[in-house]
N, CA, C and O atoms as a CHARMM CRD file, in Angstrom:
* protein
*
  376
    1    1 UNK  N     30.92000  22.36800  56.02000 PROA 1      0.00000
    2    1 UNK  CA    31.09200  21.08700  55.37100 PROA 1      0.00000
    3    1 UNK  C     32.31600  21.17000  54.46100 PROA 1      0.00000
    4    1 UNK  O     32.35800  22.02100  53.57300 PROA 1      0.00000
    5    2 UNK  N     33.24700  20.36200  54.65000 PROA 2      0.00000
    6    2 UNK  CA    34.79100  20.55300  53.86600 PROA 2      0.00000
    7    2 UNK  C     34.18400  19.58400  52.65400 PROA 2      0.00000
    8    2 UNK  O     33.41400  18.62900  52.76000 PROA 2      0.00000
    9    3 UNK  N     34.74800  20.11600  51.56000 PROA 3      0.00000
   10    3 UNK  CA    35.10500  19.24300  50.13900 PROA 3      0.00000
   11    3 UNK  C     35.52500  18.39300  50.12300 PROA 3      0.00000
   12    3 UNK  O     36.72200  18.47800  50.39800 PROA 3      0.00000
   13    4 UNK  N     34.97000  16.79300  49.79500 PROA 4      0.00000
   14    4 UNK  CA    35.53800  15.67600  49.41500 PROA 4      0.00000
   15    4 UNK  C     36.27500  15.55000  47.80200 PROA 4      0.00000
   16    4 UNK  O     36.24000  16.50100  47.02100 PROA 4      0.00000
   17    5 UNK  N     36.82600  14.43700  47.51600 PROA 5      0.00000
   18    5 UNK  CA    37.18800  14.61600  46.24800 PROA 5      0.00000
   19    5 UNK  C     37.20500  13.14000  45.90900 PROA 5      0.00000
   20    5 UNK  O     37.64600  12.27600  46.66700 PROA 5      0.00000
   21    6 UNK  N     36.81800  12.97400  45.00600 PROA 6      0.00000
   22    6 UNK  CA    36.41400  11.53400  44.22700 PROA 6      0.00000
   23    6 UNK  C     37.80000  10.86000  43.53700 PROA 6      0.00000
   24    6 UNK  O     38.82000  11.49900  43.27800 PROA 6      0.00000
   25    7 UNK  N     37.63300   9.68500  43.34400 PROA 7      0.00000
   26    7 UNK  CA    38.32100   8.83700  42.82000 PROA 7      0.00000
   27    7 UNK  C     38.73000   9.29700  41.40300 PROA 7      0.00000
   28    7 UNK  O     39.88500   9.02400  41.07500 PROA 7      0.00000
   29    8 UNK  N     37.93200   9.97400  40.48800 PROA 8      0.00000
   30    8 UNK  CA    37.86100  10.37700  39.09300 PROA 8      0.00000
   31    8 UNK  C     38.64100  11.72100  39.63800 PROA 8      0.00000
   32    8 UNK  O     38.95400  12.23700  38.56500 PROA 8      0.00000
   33    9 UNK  N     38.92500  12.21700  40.22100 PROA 9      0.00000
   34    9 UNK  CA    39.29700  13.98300  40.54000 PROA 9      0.00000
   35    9 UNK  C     38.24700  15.16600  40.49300 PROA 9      0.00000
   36    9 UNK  O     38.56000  16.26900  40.04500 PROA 9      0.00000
   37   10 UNK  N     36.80700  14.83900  41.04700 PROA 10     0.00000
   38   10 UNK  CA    36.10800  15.85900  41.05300 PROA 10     0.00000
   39   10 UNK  C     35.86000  16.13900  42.30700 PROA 10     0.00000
   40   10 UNK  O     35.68900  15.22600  43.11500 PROA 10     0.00000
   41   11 UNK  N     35.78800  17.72500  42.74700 PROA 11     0.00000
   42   11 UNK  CA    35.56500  18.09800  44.40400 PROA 11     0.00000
   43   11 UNK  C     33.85900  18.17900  44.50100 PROA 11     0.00000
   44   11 UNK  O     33.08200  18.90200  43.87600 PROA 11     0.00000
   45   12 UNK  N     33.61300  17.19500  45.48400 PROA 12     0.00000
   46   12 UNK  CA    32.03500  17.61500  45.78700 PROA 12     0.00000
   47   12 UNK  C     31.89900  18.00800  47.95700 PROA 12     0.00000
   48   12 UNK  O     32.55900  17.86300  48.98600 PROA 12     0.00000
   49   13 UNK  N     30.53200  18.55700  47.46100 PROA 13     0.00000
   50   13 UNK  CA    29.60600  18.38000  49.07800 PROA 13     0.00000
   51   13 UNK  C     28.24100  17.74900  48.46000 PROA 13     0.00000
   52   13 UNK  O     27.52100  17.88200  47.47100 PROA 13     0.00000
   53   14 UNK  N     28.33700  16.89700  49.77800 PROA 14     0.00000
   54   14 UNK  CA    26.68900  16.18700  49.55600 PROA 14     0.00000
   55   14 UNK  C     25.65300  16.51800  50.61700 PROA 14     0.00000
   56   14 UNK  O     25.87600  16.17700  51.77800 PROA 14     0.00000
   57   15 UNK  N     24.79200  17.01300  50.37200 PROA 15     0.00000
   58   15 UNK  CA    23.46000  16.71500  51.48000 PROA 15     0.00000
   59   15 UNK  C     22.33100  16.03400  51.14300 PROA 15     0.00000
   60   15 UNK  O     21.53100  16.29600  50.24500 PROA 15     0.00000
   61   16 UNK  N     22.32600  15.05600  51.99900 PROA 16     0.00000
   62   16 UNK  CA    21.12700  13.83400  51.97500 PROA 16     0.00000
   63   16 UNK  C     19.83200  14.23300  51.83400 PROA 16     0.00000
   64   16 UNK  O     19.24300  14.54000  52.87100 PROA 16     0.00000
   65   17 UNK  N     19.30000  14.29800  50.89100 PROA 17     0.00000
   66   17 UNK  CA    17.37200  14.58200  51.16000 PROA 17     0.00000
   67   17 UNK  C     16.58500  13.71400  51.11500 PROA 17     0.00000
   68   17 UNK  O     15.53000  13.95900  50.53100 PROA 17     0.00000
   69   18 UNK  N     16.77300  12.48800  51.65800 PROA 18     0.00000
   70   18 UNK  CA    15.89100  11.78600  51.69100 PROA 18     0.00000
   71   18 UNK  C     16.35000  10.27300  50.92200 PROA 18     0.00000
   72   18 UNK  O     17.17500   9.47800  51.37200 PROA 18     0.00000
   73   19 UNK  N     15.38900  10.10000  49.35400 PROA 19     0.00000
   74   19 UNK  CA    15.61800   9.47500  48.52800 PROA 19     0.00000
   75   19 UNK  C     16.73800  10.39800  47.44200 PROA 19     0.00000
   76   19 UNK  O     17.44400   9.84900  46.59500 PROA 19     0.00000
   77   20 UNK  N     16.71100  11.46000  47.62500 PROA 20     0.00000
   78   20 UNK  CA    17.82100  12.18700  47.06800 PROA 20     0.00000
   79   20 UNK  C     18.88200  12.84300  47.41100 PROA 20     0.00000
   80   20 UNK  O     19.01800  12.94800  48.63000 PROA 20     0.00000
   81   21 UNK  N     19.76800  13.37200  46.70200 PROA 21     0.00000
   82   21 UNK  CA    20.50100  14.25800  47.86700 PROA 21     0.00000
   83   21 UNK  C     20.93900  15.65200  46.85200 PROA 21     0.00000
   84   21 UNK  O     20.34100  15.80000  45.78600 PROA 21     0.00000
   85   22 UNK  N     21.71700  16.36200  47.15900 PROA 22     0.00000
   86   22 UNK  CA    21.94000  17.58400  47.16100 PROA 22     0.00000
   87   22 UNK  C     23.67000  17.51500  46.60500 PROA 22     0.00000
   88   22 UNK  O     24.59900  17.25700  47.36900 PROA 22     0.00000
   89   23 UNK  N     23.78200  17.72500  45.53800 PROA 23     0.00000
   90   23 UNK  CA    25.56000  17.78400  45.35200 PROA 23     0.00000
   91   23 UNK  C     26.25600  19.41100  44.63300 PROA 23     0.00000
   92   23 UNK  O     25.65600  20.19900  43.90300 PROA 23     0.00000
   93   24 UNK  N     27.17800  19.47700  44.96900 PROA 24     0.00000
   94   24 UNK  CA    27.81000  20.63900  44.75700 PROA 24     0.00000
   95   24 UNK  C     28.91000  19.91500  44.30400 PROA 24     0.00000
   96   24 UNK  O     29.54900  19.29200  45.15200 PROA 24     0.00000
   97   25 UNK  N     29.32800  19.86100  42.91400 PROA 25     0.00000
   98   25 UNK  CA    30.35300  19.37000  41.87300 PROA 25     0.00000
   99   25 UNK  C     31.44900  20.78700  41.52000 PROA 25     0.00000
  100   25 UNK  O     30.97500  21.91500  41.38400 PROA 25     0.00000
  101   26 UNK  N     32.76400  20.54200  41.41700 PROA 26     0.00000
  102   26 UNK  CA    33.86900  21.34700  41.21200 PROA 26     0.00000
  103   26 UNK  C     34.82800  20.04900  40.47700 PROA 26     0.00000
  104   26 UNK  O     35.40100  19.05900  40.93300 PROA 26     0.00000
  105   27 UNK  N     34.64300  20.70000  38.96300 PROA 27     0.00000
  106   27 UNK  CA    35.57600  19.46700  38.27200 PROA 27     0.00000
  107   27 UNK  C     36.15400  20.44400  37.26400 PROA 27     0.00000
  108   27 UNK  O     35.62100  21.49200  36.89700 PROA 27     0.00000
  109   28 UNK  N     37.62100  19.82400  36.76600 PROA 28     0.00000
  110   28 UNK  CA    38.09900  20.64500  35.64300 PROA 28     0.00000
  111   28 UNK  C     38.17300  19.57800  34.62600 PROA 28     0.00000
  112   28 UNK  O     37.47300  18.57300  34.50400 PROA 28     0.00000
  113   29 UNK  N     39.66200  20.21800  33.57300 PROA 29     0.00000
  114   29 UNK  CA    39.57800  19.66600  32.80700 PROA 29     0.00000
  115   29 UNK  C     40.03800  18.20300  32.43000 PROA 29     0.00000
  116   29 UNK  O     39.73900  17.54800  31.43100 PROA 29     0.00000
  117   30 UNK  N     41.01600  17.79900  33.72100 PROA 30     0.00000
  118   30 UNK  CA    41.83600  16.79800  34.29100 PROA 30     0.00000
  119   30 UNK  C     40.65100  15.63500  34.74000 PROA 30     0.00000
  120   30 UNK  O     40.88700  14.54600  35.26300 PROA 30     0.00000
  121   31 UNK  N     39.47600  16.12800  34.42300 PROA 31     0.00000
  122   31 UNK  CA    38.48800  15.20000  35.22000 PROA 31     0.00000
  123   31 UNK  C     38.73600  13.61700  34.56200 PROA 31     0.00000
  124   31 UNK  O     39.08100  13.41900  33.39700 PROA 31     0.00000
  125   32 UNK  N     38.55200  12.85600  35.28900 PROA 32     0.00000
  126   32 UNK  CA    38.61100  11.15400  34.67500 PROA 32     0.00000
  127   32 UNK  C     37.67200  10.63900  34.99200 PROA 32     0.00000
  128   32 UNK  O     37.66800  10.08700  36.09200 PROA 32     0.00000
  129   33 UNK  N     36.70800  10.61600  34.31300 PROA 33     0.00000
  130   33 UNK  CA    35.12200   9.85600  34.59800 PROA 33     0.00000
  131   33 UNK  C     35.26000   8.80100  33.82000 PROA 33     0.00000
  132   33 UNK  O     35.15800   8.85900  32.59500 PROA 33     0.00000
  133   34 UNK  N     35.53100   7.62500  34.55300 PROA 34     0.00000
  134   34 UNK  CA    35.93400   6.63200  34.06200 PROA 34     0.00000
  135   34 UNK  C     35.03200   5.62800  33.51600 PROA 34     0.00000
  136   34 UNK  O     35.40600   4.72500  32.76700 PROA 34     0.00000
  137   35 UNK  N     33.82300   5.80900  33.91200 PROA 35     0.00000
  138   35 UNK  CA    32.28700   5.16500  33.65700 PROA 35     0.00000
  139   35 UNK  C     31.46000   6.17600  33.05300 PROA 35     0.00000
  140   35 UNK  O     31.89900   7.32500  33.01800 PROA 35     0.00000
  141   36 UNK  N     30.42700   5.93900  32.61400 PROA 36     0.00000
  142   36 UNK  CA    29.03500   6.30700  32.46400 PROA 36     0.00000
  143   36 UNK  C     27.88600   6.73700  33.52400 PROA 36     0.00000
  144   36 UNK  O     27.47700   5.75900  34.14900 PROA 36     0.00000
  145   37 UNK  N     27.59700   7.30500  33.68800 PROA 37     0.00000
  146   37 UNK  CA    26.72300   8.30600  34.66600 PROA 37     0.00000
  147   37 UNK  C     25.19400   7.16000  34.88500 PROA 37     0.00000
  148   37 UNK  O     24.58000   7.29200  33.82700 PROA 37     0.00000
  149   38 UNK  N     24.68100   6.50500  35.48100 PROA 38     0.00000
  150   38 UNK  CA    23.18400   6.21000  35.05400 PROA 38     0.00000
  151   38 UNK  C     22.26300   6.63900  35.92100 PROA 38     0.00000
  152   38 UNK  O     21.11500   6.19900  35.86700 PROA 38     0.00000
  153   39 UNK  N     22.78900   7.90300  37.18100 PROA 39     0.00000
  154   39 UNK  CA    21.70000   8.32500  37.79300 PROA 39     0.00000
  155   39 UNK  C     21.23700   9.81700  37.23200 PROA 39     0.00000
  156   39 UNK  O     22.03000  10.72200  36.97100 PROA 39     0.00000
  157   40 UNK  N     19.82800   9.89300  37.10200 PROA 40     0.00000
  158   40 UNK  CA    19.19400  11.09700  37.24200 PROA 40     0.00000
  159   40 UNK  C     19.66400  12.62400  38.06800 PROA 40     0.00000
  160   40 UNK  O     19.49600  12.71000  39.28400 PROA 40     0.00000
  161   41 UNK  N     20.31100  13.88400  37.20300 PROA 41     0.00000
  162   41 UNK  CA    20.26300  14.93800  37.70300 PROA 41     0.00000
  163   41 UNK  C     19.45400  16.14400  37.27800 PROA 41     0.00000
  164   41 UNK  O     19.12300  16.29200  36.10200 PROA 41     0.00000
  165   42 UNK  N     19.19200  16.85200  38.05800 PROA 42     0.00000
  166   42 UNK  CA    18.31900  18.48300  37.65600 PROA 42     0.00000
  167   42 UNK  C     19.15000  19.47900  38.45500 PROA 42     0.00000
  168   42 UNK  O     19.41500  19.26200  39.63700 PROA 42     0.00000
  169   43 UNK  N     19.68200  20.88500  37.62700 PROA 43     0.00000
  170   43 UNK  CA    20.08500  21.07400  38.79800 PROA 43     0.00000
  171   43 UNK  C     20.74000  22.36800  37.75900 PROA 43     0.00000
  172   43 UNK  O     20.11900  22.65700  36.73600 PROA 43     0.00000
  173   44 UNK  N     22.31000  23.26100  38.19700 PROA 44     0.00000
  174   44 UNK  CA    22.18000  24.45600  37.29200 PROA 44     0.00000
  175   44 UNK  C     24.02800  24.54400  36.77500 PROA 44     0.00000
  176   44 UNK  O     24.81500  23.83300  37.40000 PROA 44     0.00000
  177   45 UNK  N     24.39200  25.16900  35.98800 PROA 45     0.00000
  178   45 UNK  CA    25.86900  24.88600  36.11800 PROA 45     0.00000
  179   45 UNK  C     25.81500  26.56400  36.73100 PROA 45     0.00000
  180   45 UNK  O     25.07400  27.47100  36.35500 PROA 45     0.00000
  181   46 UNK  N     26.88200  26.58700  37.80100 PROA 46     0.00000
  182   46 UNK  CA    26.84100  28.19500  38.41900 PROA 46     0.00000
  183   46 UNK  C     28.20900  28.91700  37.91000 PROA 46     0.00000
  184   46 UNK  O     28.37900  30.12400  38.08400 PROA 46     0.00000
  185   47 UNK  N     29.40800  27.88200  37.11000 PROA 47     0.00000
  186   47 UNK  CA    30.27400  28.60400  36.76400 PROA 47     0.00000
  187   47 UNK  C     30.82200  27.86500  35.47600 PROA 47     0.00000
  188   47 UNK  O     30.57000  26.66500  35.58500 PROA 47     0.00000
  189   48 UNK  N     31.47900  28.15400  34.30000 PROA 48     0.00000
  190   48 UNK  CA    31.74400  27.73500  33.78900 PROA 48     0.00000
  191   48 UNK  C     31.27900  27.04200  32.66700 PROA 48     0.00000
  192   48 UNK  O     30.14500  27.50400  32.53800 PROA 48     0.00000
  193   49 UNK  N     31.46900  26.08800  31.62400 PROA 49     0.00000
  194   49 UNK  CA    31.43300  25.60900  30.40300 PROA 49     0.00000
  195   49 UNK  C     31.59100  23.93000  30.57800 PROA 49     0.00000
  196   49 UNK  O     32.47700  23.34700  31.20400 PROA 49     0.00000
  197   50 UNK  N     30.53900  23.37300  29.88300 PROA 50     0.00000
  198   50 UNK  CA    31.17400  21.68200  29.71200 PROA 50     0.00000
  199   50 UNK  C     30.33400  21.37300  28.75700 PROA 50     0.00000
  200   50 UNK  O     29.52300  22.13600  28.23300 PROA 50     0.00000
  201   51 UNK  N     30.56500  19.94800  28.45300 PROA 51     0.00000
  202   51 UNK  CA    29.96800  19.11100  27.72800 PROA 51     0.00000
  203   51 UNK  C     29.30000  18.12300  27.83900 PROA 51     0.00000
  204   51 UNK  O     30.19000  17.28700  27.99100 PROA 51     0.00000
  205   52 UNK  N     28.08800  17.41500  27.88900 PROA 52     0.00000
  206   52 UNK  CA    27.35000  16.07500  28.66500 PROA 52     0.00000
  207   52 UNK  C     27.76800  15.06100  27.37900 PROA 52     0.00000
  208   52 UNK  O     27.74700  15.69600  26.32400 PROA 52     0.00000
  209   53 UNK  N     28.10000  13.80900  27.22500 PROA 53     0.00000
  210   53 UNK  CA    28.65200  13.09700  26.00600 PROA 53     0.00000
  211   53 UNK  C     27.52400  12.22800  26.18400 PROA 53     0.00000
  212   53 UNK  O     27.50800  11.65600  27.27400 PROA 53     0.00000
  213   54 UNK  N     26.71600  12.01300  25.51700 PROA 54     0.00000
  214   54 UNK  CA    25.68300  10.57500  25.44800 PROA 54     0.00000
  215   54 UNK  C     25.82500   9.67300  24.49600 PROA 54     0.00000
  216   54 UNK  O     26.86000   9.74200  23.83300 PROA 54     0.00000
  217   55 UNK  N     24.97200   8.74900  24.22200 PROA 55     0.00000
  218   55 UNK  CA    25.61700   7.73900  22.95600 PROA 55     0.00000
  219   55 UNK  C     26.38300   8.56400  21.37500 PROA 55     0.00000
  220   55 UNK  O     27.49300   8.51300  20.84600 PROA 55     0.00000
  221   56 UNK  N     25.39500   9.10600  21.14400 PROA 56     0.00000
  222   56 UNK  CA    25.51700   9.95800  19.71000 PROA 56     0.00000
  223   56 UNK  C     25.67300  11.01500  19.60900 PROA 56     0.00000
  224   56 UNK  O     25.63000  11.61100  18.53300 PROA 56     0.00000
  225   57 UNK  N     25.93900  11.62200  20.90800 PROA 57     0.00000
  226   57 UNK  CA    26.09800  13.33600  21.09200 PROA 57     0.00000
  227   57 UNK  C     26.56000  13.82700  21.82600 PROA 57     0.00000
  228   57 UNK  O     26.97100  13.21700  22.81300 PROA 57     0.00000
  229   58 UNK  N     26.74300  15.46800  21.65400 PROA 58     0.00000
  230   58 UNK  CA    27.56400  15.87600  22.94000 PROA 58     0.00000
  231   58 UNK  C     26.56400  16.76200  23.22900 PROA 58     0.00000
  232   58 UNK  O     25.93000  17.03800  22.21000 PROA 58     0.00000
  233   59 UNK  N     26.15400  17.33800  24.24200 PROA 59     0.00000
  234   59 UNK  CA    25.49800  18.46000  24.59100 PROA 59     0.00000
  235   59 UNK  C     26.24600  19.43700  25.45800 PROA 59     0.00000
  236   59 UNK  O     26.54100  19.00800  26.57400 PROA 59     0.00000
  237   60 UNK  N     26.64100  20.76500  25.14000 PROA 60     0.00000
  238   60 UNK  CA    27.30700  21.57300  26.19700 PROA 60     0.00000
  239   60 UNK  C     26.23900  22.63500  27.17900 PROA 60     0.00000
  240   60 UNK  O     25.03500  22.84200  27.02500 PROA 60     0.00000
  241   61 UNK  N     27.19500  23.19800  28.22500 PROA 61     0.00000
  242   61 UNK  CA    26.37600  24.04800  29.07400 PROA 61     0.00000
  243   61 UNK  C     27.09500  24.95100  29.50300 PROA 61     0.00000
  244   61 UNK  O     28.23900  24.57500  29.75800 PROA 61     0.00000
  245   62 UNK  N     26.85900  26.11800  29.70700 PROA 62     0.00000
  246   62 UNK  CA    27.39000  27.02800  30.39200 PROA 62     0.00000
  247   62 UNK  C     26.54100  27.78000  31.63800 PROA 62     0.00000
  248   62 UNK  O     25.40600  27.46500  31.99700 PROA 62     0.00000
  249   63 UNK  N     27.22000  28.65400  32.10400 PROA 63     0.00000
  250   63 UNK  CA    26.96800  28.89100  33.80600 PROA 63     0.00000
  251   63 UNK  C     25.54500  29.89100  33.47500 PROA 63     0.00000
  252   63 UNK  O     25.42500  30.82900  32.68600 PROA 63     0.00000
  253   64 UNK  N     24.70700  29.36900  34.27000 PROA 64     0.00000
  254   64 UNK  CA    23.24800  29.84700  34.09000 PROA 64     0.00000
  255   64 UNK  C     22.04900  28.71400  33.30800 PROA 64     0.00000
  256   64 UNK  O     20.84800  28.49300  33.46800 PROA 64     0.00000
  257   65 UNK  N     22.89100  28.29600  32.60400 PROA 65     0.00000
  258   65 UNK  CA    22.28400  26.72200  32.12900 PROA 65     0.00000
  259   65 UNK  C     21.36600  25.90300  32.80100 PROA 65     0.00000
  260   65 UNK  O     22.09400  25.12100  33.41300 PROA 65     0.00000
  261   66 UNK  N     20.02100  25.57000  33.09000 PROA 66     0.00000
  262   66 UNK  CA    19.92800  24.60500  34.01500 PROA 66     0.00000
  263   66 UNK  C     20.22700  23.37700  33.04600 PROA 66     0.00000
  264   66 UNK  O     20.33600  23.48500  31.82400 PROA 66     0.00000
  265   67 UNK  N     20.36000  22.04600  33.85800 PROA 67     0.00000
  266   67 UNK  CA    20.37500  20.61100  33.41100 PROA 67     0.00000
  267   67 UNK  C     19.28900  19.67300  33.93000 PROA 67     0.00000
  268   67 UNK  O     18.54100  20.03700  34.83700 PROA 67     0.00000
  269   68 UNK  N     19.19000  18.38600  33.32300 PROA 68     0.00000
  270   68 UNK  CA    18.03600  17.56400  33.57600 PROA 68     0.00000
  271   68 UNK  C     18.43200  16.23900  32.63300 PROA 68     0.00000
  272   68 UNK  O     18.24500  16.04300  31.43200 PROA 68     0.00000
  273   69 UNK  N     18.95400  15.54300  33.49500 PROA 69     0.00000
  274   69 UNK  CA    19.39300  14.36600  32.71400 PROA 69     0.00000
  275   69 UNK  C     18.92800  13.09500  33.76200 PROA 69     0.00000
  276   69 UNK  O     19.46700  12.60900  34.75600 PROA 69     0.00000
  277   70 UNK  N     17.32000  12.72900  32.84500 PROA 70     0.00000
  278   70 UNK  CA    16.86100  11.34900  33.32600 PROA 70     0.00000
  279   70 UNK  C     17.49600  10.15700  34.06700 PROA 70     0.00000
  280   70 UNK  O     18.45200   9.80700  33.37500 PROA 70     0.00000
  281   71 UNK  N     17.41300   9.46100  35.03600 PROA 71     0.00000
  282   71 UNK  CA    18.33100   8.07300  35.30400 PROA 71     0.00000
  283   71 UNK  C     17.60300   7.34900  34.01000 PROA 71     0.00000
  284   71 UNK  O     16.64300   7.58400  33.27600 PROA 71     0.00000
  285   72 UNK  N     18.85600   6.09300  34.19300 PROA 72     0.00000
  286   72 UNK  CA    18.48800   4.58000  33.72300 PROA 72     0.00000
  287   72 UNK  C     19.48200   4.33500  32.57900 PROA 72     0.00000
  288   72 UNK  O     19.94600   5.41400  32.21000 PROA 72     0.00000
  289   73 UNK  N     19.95100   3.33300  31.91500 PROA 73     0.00000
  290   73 UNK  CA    20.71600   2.79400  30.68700 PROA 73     0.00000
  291   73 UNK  C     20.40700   3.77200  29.85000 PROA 73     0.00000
  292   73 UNK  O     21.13200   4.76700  29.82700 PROA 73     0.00000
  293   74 UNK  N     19.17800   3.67500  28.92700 PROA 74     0.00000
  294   74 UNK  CA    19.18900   4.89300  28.13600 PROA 74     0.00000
  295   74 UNK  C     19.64100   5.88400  28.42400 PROA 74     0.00000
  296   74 UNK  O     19.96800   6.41000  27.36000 PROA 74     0.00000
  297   75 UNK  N     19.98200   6.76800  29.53600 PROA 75     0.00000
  298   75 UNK  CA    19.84500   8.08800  29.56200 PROA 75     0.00000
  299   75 UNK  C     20.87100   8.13200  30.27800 PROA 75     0.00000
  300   75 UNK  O     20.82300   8.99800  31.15200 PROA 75     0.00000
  301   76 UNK  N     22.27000   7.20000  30.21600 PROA 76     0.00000
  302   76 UNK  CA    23.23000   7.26500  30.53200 PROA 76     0.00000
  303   76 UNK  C     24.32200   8.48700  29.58600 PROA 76     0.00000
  304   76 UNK  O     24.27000   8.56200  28.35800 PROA 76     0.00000
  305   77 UNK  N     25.30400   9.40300  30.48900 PROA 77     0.00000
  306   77 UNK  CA    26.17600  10.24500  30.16500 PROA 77     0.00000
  307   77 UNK  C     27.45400  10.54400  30.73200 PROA 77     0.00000
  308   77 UNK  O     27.50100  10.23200  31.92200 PROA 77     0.00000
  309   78 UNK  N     28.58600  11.08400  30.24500 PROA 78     0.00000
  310   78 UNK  CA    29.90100  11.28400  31.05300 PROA 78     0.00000
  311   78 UNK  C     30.35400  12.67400  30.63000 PROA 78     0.00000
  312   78 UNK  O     30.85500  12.97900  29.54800 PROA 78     0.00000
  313   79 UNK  N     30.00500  13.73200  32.01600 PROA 79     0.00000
  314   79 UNK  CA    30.37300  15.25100  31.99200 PROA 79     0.00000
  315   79 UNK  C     32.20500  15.09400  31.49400 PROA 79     0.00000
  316   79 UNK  O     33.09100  14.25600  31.66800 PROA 79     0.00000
  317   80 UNK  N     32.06900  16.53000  30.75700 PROA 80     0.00000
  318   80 UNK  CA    33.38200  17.28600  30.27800 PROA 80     0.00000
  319   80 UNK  C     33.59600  18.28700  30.76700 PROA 80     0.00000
  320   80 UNK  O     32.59800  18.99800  30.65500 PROA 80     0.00000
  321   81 UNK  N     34.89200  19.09200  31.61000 PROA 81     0.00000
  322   81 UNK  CA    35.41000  20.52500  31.41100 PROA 81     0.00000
  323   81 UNK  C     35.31500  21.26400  30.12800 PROA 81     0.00000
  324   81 UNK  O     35.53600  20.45700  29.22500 PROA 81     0.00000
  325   82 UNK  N     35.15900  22.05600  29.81400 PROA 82     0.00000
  326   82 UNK  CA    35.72000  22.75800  28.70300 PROA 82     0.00000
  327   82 UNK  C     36.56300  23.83900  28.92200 PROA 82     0.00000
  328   82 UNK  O     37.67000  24.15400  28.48600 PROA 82     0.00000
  329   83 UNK  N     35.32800  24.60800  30.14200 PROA 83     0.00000
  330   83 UNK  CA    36.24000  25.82700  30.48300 PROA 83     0.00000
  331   83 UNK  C     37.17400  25.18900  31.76100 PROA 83     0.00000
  332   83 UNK  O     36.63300  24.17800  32.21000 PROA 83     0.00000
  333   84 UNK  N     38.27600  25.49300  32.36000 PROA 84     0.00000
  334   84 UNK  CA    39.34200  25.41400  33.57300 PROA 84     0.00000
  335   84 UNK  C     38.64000  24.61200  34.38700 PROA 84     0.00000
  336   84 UNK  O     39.08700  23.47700  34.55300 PROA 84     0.00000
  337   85 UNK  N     37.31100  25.02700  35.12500 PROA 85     0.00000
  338   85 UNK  CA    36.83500  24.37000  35.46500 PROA 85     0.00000
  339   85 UNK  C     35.50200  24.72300  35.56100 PROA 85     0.00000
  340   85 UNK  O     34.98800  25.46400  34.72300 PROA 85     0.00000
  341   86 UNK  N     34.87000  24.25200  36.53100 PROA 86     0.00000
  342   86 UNK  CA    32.88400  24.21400  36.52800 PROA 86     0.00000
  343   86 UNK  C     32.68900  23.67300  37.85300 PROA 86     0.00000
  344   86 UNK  O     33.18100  22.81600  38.58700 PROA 86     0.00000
  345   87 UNK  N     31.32700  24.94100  37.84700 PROA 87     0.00000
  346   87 UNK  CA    30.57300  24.74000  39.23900 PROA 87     0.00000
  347   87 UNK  C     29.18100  24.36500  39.17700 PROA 87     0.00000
  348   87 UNK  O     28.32600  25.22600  39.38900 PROA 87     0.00000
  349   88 UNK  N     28.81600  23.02200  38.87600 PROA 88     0.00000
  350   88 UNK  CA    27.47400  22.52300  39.32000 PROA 88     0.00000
  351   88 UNK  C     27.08900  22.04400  40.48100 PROA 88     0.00000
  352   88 UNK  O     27.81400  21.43500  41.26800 PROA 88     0.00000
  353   89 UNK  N     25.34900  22.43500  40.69800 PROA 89     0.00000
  354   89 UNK  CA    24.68500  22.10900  41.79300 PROA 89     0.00000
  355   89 UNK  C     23.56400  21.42500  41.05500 PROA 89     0.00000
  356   89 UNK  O     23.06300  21.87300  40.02400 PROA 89     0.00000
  357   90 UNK  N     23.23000  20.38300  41.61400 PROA 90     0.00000
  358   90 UNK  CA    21.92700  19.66900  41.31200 PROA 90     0.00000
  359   90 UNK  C     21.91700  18.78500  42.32900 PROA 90     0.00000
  360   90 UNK  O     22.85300  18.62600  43.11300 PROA 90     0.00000
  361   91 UNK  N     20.57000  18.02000  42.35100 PROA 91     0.00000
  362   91 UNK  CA    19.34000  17.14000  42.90400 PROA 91     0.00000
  363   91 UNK  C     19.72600  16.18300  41.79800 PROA 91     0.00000
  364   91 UNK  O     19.73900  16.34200  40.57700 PROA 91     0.00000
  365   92 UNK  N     20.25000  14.43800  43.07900 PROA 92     0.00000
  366   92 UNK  CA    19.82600  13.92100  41.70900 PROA 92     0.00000
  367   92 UNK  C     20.02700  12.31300  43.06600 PROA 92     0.00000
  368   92 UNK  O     20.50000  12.03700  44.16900 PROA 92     0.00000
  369   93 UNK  N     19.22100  11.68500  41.84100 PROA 93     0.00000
  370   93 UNK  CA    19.01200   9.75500  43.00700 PROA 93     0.00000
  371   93 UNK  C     19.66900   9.56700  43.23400 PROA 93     0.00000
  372   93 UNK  O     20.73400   9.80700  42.66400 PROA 93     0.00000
  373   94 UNK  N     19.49000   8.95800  44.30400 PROA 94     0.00000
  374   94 UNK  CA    20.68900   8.34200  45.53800 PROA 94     0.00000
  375   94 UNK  C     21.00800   6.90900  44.85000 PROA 94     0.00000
  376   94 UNK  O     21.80500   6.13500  45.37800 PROA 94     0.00000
């Protein structure tokens, strides 16, 4: 499965599971997440350092980290590089 790359500049693979799917994220620090996140992920960072930004906070992670960030308005967020770049995998709604 070759690497796509998003509109914002992040490299992913997707596999469909159903009502969910399966993503493999490769983003640095150049990333442009130009919106707010409002779907649900669980899942692990496998390389690297970032930051999750939510209304009033930042939360960071590093590689070994798992994550778990609810869907919906409330529980909306927009990932950061910190380190060069970052390798997350998570499960999260389609």
């Amino acid at each position: 499965m070759d690497w796509e790359v998003s509109p914002s500049g992040a490299r992913f693979k997707v596999q469909n599971l159903g009502e969910k799917q399966l993503r493999l994220l490769e983003f640095g620090q150049n990333l442009n997440h130009p919106e707010w996140c409002l779907k649900g992920h669980t899942g692990y960072v496998l390389e690297g350092e970032m930051e999750v930004e939510f209304d009033a906070r930042i939360l960071r992670f590093k590689a070994g980290d798992g994550l778990y960030f609810p869907s919906g308005e409330a529980e909306r967020h927009r990932p950061r590089a910190v380190s060069e770049t970052v390798l997350v995998i998570f499960v999260e709604d389609v």
